[in-house]
N, CA, C and O of each residue as an XYZ file, in Angstrom:
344
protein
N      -0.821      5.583    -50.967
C      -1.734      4.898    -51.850
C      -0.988      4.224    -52.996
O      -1.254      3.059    -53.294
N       0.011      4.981    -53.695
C       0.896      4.518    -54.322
C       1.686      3.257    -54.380
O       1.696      2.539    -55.380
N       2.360      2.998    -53.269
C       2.425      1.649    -52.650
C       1.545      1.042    -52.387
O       1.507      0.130    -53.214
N       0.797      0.960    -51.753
C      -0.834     -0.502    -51.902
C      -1.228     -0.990    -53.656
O      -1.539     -2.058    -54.182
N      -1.030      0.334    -54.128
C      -1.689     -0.168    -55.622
C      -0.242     -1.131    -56.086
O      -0.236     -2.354    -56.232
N       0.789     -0.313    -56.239
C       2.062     -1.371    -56.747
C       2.244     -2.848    -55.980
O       3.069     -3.653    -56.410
N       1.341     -3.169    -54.714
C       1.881     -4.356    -54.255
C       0.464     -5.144    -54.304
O       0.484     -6.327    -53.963
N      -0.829     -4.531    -54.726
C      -1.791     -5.357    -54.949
C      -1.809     -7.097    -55.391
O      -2.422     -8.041    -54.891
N      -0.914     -7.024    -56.470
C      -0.774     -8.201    -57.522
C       0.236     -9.191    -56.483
O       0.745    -10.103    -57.134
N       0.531     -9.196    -55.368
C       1.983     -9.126    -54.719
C       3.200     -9.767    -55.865
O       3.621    -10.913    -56.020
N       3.582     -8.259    -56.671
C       4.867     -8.348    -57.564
C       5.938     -9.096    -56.694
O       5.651     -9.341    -55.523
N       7.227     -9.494    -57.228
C       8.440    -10.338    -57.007
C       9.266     -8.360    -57.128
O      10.378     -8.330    -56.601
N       8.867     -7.169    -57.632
C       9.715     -6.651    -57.833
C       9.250     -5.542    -57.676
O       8.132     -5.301    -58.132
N      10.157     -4.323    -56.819
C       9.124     -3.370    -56.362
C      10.008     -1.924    -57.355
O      11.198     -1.841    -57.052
N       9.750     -1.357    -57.938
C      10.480      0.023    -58.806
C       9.320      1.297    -57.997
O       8.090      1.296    -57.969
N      10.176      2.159    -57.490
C       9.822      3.096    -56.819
C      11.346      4.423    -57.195
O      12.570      4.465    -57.066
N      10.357      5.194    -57.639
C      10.862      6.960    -58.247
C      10.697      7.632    -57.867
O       9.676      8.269    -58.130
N      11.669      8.061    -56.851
C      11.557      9.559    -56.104
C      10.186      9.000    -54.746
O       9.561      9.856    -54.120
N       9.965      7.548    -54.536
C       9.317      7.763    -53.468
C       8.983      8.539    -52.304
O       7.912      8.294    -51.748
N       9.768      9.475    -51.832
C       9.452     10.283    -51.234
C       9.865     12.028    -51.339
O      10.011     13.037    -50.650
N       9.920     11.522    -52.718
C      10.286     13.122    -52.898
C       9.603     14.078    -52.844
O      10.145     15.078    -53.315
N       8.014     14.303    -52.231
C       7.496     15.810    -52.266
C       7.111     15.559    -50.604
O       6.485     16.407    -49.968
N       7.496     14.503    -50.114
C       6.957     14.589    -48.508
C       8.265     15.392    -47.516
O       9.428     15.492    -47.908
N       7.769     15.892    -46.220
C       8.382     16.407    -45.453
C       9.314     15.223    -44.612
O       8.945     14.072    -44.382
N      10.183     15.634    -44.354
C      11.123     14.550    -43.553
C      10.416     13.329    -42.660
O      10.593     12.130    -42.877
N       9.700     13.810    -41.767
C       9.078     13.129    -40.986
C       8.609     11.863    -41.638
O       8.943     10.707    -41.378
N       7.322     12.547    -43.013
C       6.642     11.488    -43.447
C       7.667     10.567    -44.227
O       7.589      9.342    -44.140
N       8.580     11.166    -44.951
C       9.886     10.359    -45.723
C      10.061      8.988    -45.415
O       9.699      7.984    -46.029
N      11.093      9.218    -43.654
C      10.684      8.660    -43.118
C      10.343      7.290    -42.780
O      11.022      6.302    -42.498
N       8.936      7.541    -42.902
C       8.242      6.362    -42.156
C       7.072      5.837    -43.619
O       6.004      5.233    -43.520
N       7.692      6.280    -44.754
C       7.438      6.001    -46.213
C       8.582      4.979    -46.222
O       8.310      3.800    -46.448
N       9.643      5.301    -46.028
C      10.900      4.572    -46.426
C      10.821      3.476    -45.531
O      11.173      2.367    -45.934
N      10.272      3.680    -43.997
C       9.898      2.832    -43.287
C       9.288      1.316    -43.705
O       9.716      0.181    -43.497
N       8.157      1.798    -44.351
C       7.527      1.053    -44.975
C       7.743      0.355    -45.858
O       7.479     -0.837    -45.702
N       8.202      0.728    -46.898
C       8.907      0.182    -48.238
C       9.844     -1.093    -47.395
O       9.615     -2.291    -47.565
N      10.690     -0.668    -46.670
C      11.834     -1.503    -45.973
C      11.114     -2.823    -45.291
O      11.541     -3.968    -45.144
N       9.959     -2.268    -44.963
C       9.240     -3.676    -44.270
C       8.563     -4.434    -45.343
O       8.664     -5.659    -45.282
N       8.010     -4.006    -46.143
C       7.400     -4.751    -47.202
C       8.381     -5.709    -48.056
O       8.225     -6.928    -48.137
N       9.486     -4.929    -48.722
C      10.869     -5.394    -48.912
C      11.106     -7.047    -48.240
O      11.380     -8.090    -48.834
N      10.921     -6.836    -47.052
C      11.230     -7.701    -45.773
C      10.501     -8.972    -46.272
O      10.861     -9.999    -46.846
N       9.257     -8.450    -45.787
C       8.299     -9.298    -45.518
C       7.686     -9.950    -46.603
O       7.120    -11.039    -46.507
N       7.797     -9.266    -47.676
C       7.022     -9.642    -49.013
C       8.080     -9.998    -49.957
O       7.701    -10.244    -51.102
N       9.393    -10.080    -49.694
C      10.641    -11.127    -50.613
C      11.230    -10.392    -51.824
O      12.018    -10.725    -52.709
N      10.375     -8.962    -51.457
C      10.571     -8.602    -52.786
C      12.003     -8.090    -53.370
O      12.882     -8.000    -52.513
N      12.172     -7.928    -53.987
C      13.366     -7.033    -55.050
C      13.228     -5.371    -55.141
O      12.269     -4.903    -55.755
N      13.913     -4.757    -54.705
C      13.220     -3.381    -54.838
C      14.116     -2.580    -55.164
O      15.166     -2.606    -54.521
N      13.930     -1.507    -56.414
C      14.903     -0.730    -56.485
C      14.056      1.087    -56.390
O      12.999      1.423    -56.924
N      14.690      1.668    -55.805
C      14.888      2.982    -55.378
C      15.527      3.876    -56.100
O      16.722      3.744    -56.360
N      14.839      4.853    -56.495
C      15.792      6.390    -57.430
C      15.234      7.553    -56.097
O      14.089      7.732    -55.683
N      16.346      8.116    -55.726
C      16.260      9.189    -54.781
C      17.681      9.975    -54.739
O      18.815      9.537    -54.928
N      17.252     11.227    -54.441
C      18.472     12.263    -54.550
C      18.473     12.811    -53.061
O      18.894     13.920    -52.732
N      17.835     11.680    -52.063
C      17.776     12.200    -50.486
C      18.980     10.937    -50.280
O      18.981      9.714    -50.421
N      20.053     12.050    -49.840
C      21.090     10.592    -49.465
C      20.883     10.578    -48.011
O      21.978     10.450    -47.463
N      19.746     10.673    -47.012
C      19.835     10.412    -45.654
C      19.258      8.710    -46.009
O      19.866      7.730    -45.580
N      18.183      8.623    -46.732
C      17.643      7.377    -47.165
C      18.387      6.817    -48.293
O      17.716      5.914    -48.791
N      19.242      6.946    -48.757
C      20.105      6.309    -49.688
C      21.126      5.558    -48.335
O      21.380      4.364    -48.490
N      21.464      5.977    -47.564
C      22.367      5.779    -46.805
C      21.862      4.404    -45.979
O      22.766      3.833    -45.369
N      20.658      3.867    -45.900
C      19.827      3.619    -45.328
C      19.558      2.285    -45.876
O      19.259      1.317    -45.177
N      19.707      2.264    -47.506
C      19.374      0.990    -48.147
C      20.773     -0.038    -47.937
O      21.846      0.271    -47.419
N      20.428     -1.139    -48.429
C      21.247     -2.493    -48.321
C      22.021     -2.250    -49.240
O      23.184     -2.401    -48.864
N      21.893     -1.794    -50.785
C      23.461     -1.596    -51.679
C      22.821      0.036    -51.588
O      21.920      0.528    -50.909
N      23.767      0.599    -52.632
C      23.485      1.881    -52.957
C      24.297      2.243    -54.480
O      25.469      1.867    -54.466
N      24.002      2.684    -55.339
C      24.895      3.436    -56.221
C      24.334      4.702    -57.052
O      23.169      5.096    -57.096
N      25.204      5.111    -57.547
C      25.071      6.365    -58.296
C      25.324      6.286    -59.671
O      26.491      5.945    -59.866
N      24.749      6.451    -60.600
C      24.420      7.249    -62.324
C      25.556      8.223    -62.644
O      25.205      9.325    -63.067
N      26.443      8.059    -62.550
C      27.868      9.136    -63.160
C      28.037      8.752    -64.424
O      28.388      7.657    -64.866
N      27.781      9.662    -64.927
C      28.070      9.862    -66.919
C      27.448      8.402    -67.518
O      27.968      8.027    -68.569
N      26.592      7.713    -67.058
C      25.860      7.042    -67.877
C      26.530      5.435    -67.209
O      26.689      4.358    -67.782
N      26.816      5.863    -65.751
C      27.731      4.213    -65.654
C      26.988      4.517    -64.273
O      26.611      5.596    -63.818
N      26.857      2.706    -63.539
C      26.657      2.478    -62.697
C      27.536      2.632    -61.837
O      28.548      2.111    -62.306
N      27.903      3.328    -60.160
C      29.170      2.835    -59.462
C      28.749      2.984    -58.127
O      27.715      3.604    -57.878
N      29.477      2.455    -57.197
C      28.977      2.533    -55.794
C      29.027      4.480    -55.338
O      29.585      5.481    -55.787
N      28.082      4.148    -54.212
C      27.525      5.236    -53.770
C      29.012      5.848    -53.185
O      29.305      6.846    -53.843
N      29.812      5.606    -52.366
C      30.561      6.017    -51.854
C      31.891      6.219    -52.790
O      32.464      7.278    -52.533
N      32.472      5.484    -53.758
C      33.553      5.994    -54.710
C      33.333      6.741    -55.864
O      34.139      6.759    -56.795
N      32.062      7.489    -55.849
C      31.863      8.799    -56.540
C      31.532     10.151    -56.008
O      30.713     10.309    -55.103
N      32.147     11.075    -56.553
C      31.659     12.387    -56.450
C      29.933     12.913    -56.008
O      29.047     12.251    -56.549
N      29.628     13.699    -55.358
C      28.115     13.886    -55.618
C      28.152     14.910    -56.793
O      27.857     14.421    -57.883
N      28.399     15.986    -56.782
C      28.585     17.124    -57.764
C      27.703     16.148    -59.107
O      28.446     15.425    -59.771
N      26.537     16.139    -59.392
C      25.823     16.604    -60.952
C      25.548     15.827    -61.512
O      25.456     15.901    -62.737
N      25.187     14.232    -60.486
C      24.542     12.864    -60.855
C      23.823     12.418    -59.923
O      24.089     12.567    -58.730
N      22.358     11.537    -60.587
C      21.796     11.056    -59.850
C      22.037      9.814    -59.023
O      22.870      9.038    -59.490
N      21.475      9.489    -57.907
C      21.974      8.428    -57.190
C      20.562      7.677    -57.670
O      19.527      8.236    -58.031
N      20.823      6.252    -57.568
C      20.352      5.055    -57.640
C      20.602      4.044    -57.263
O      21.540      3.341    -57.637
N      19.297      3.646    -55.947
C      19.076      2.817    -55.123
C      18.677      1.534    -55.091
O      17.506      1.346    -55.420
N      19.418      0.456    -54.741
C      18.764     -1.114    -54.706
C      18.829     -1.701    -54.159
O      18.262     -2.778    -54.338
């Protein structure tokens, strides 16, 4: 429901937090599924905060929040920062 209401207006820019963070894998998923097609189809800009790196792995860039700096997903540590998705 969350998504229908954010794309009502059809925004240029989609901000999504922890989108699937209280669902079970399955639904994850085919949440992230979705997002990815809308993304697609609707031109949009979308950025992603998630601490599931199966779907971090998944997006077109990726980076991570280490001590207050932006850096790619892969030339940082995981140990005790959030990742952030775009």
């Amino acid at each position: 429901m969350a998504v229908a209401r954010a794309l009502v207006n059809n925004p240029r820019l989609l901000l999504a937090d922890e989108p699937t963070g209280d669902l079970d894998e399955i639904t994850a998923g085919r949440v992230f599924d979705l997002i990815q097609r809308l993304h697609l189809t609707h031109g949009l800009t979308s950025i992603l905060v998630t601490h599931n790196m199966d779907l971090a792995a998944r997006c077109s860039r990726a980076l991570r929040l280490e001590s207050g700096r932006l850096a790619p997903l892969a030339s940082v540590s995981h140990s005790g920062s959030q990742s952030v998705k775009i």
